[in-house]
matplotlib code that plots the C-alpha trace (Angstrom):
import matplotlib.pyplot as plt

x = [-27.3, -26.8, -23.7, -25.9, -26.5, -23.2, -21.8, -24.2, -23.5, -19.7, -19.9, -22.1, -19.4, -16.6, -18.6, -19.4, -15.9, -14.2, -16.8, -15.9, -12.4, -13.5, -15.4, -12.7, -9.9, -12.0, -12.5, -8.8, -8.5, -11.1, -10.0, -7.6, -4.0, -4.1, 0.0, -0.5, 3.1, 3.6, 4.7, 8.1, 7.1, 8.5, 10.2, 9.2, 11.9, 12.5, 13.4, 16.3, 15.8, 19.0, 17.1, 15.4, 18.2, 20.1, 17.9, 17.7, 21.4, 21.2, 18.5, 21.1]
y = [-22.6, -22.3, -20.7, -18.2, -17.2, -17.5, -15.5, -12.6, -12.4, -12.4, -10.0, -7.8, -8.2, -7.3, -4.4, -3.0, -3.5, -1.6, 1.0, 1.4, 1.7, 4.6, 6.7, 6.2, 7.9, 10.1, 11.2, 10.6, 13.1, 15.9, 16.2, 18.6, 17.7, 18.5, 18.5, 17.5, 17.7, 16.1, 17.4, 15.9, 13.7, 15.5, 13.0, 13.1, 14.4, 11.6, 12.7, 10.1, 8.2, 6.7, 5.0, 2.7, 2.2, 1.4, -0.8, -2.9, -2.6, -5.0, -7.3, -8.7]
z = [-12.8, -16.1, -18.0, -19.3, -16.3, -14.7, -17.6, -16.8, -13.1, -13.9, -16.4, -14.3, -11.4, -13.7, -14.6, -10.8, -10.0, -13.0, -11.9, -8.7, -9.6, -12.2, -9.4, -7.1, -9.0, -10.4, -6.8, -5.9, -8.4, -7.6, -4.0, -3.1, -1.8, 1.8, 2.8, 6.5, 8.3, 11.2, 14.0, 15.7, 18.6, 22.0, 24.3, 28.2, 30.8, 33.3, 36.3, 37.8, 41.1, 42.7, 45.1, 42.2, 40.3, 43.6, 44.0, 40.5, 40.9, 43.8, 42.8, 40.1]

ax = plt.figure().add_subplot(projection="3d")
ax.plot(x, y, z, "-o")
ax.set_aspect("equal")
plt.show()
């Protein structure tokens, strides 16, 4: 290849890429600001059995 044509295919790269950026925070920016909030996470109820903890108790 030639450096002409290197230089064009870099320059044409450059150019996709700072347009991409462009579009995308011009979209960034046209979208509303949806303020999801997240819910708390519930923790299960465990329900203790003696008989298994009797029974790790032992195995040490």
């Amino acid at each position: 290849m030639n450096r002409k044509e290197i230089f064009i295919i870099a320059i044409g790269f450059f150019l996709t890429v700072f347009a991409w950026m462009i579009i995308d925070i011009y979209q960034a920016n046209k979208t509303p600001f949806v303020d999801n909030t997240l819910n708390t996470v519930q923790m299960p109820k465990y329900k203790n059995k003696s008989a298994i903890i009797d029974n790790l108790i032992k195995r040490q």
